[in-house]
VOVO-551250 format. One record per residue (C-alpha): residue number from 1; residue in three letters; z, x, y. Coordinates in nm, 3 decimals. Layout:
// VOVO-551250
[rec NUM, "ala", [Z, X, Y]];
...
// end
This chain:
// VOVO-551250
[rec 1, "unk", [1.511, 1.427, -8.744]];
[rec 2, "unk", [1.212, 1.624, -8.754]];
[rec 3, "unk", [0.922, 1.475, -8.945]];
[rec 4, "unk", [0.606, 1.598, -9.163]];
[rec 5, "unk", [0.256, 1.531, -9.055]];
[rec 6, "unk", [0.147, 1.491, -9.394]];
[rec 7, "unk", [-0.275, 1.472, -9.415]];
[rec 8, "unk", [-0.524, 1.332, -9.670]];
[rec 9, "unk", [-0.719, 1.632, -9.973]];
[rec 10, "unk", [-0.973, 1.563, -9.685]];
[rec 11, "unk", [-0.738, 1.719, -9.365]];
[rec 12, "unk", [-0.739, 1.367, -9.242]];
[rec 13, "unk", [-0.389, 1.231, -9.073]];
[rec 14, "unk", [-0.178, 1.001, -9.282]];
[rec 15, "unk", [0.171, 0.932, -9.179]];
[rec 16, "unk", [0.490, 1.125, -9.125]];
[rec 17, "unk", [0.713, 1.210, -9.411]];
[rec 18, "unk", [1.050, 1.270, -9.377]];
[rec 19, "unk", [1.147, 1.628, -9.470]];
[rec 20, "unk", [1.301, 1.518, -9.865]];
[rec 21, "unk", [0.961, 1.367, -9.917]];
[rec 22, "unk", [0.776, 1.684, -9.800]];
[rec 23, "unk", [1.028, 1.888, -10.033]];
[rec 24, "unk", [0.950, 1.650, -10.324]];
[rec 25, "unk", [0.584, 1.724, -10.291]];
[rec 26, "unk", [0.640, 2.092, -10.218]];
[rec 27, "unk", [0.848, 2.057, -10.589]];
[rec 28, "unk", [0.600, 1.882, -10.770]];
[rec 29, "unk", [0.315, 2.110, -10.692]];
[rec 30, "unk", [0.160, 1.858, -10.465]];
[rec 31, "unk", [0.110, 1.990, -10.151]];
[rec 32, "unk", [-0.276, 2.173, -10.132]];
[rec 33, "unk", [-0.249, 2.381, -9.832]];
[rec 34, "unk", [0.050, 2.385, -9.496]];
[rec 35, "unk", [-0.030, 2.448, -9.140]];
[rec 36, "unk", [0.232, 2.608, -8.871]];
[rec 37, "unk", [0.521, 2.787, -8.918]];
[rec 38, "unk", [0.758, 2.689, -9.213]];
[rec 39, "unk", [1.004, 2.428, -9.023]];
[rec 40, "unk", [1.364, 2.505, -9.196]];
[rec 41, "unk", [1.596, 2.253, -9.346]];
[rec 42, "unk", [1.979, 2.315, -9.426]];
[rec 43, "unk", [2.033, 2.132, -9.776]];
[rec 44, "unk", [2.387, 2.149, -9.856]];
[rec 45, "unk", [2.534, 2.417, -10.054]];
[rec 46, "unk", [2.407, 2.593, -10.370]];
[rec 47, "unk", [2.631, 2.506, -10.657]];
[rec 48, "unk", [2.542, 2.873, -10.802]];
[rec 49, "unk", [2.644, 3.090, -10.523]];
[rec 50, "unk", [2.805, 2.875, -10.262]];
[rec 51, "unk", [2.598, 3.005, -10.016]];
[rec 52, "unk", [2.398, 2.716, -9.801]];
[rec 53, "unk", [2.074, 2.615, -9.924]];
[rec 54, "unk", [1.764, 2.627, -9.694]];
[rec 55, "unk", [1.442, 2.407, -9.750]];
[rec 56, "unk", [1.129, 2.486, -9.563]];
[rec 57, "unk", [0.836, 2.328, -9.574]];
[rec 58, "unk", [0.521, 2.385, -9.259]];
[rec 59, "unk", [0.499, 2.088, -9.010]];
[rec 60, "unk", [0.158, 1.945, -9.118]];
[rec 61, "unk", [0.095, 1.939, -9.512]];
[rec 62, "unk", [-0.257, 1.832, -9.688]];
[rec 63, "unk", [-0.128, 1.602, -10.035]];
[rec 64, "unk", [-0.359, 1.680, -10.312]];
[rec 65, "unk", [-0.492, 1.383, -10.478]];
[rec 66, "unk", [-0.430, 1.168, -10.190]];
[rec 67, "unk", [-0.724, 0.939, -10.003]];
[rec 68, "unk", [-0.592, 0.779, -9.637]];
[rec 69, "unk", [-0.760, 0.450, -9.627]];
[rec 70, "unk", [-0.775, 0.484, -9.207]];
[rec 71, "unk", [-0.599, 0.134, -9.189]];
[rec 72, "unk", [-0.368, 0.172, -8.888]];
[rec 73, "unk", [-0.052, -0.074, -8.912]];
[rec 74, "unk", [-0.099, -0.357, -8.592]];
[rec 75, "unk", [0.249, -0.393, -8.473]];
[rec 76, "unk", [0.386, -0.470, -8.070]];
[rec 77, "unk", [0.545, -0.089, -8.069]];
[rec 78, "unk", [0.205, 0.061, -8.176]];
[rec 79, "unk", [0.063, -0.197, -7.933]];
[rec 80, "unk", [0.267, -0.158, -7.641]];
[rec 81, "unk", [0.234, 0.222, -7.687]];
[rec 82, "unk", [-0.183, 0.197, -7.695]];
[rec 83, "unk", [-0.163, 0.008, -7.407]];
[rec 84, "unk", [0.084, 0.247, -7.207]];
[rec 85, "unk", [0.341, -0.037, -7.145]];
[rec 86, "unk", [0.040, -0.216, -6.901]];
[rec 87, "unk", [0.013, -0.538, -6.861]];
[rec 88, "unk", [-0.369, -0.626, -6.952]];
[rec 89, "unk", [-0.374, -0.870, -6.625]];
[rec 90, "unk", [-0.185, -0.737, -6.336]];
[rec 91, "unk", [-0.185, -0.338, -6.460]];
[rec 92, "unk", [0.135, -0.271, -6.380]];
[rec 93, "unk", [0.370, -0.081, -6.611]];
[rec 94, "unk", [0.635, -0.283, -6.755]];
[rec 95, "unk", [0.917, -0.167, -7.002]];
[rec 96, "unk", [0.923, -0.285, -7.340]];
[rec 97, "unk", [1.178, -0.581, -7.288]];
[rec 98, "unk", [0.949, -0.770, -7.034]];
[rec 99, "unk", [0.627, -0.721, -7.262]];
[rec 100, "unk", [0.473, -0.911, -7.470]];
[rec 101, "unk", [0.164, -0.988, -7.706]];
[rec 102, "unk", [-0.118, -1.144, -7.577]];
[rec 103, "unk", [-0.377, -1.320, -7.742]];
[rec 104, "unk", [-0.692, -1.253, -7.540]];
[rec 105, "unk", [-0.894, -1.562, -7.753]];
[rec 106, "unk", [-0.594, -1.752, -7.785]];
[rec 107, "unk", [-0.440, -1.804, -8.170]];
[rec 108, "unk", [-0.484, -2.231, -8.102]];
[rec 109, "unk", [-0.816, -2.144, -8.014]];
[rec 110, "unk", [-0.938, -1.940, -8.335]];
[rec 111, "unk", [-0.803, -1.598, -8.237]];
[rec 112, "unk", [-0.666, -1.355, -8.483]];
[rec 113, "unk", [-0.353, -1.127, -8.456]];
[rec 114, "unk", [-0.583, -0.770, -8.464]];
[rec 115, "unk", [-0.664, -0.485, -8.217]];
[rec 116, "unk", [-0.947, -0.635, -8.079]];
[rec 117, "unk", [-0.797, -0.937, -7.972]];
[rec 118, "unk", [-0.443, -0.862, -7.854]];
[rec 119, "unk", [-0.309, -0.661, -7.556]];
[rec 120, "unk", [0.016, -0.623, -7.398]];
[rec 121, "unk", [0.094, -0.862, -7.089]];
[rec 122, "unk", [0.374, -0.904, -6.914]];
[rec 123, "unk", [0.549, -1.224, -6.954]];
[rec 124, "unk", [0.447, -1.402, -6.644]];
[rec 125, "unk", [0.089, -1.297, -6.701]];
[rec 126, "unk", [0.092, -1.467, -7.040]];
[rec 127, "unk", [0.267, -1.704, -6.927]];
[rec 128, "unk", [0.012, -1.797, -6.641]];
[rec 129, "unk", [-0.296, -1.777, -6.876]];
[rec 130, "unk", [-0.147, -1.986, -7.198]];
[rec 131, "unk", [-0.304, -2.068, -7.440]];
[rec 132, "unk", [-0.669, -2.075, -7.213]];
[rec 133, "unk", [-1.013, -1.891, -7.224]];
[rec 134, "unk", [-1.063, -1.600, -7.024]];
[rec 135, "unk", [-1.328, -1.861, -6.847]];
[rec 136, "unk", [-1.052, -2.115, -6.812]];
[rec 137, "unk", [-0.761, -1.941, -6.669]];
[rec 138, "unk", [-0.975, -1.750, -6.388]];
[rec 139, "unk", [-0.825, -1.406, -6.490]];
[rec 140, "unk", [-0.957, -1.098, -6.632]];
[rec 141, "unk", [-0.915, -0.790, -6.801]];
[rec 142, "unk", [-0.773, -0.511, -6.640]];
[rec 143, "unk", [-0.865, -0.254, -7.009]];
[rec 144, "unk", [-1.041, -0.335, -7.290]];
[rec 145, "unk", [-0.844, -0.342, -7.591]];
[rec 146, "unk", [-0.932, -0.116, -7.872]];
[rec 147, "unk", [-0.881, 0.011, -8.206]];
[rec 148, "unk", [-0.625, 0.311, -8.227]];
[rec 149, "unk", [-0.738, 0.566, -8.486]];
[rec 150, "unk", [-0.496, 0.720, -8.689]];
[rec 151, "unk", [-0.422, 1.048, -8.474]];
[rec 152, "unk", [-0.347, 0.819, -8.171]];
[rec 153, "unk", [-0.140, 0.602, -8.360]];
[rec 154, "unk", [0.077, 0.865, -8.509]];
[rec 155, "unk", [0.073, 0.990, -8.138]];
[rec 156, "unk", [0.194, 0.673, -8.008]];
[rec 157, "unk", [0.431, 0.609, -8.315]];
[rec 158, "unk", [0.713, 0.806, -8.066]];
[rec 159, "unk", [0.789, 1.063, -8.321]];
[rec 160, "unk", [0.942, 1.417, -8.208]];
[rec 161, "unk", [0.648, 1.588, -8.224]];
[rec 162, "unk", [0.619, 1.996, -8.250]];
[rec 163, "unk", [0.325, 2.214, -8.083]];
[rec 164, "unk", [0.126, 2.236, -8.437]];
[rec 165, "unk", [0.158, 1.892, -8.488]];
[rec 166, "unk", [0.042, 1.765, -8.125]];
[rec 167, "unk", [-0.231, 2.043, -8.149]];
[rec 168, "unk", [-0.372, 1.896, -8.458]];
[rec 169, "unk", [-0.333, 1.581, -8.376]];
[rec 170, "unk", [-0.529, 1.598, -8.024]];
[rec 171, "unk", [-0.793, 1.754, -8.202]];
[rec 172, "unk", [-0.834, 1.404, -8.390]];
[rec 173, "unk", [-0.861, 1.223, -8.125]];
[rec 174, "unk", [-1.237, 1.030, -8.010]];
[rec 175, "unk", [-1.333, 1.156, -7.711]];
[rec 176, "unk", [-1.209, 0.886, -7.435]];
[rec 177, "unk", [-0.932, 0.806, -7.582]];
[rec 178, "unk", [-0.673, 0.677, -7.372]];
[rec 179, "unk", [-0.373, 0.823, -7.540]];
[rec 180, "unk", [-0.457, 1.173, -7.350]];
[rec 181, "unk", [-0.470, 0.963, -6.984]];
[rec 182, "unk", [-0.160, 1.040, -6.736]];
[rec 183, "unk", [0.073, 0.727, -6.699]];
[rec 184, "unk", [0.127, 0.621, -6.387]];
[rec 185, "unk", [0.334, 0.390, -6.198]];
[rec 186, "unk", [0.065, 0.229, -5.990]];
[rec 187, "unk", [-0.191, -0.020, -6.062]];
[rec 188, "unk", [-0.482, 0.120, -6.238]];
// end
């Protein structure tokens, strides 16, 4: 189903909202200003006239009253996504089944579960390297991991996203960011 880009009093990007919770806002009085063309819902049928009932709401909405902390949720799909399915060691492209999360300073070693510090690696990558240093298991870094911002996550999040929506969204994006890079099949 088609979601909401719903944005911050600020035009900042939040989250998508599923179309009843865009509705509910619209209701309430909620919504400060839309962007795009209304997006149209079918909503049953009108008990007064019979006829069906049509919703629409645009395809990015600013919430009044609402402040986006910028937190972006750390979790292997967001991960895997940032990463472009690439193993951090070897760079090749790997699907999602054969992935996993790497620990660049390893957990036993002090290392925290965060952006900075994980990757995706292919299971015999991680495997290889263990719970050792960078120094200790004589491999490196193929990409540097990083912090998504909130417009790539919600890029990477695998919604179906509309031309407004990717339009604004791209516009959010810091400049070098790799969610914009072609994927490839080959090594870096």
């Amino acid at each position: 189903m088609q979601q909401i880009l719903m944005l911050d009093n600020g035009g900042r990007p939040c989250e998508w909202v599923p179309p009843d919770k865009a509705f509910s806002l619209k209701r309430r009085g909620a919504i400060a200003w839309g962007v795009g063309e209304d997006l149209e819902f079918h909503a049953g049928v009108s008990k007064q006239t019979g006829e069906p009932s049509i919703l629409r709401v645009p395809p990015i909405i600013s919430v009044r009253n609402q402040t986006f902390s910028g937190r972006v949720l750390f979790c292997n799909t967001t991960l895997f996504a940032r990463d472009q399915h690439i193993c951090c060691y070897c760079g090749l492209r790997f699907p999602r089944s054969m992935l996993t999360r790497e620990h660049i300073h390893p957990k036993s070693k002090g290392g925290g579960t965060n952006w900075l510090n994980c990757a995706a690696a292919c299971k015999t990558c991680n495997s290889r390297k263990g719970d050792k240093l960078l120094s200790e298991s004589g491999m490196e870094l193929v990409y540097l991991p990083y912090v998504p911002n909130t417009a790539e996550a919600l890029l990477l999040s695998g919604r179906s996203i509309i031309s407004d929506q990717m339009e604004f969204l791209k516009a959010c994006l810091p400049s070098g960011s790799r969610v914009c890079l072609p994927w490839s099949e080959e090594r870096f």
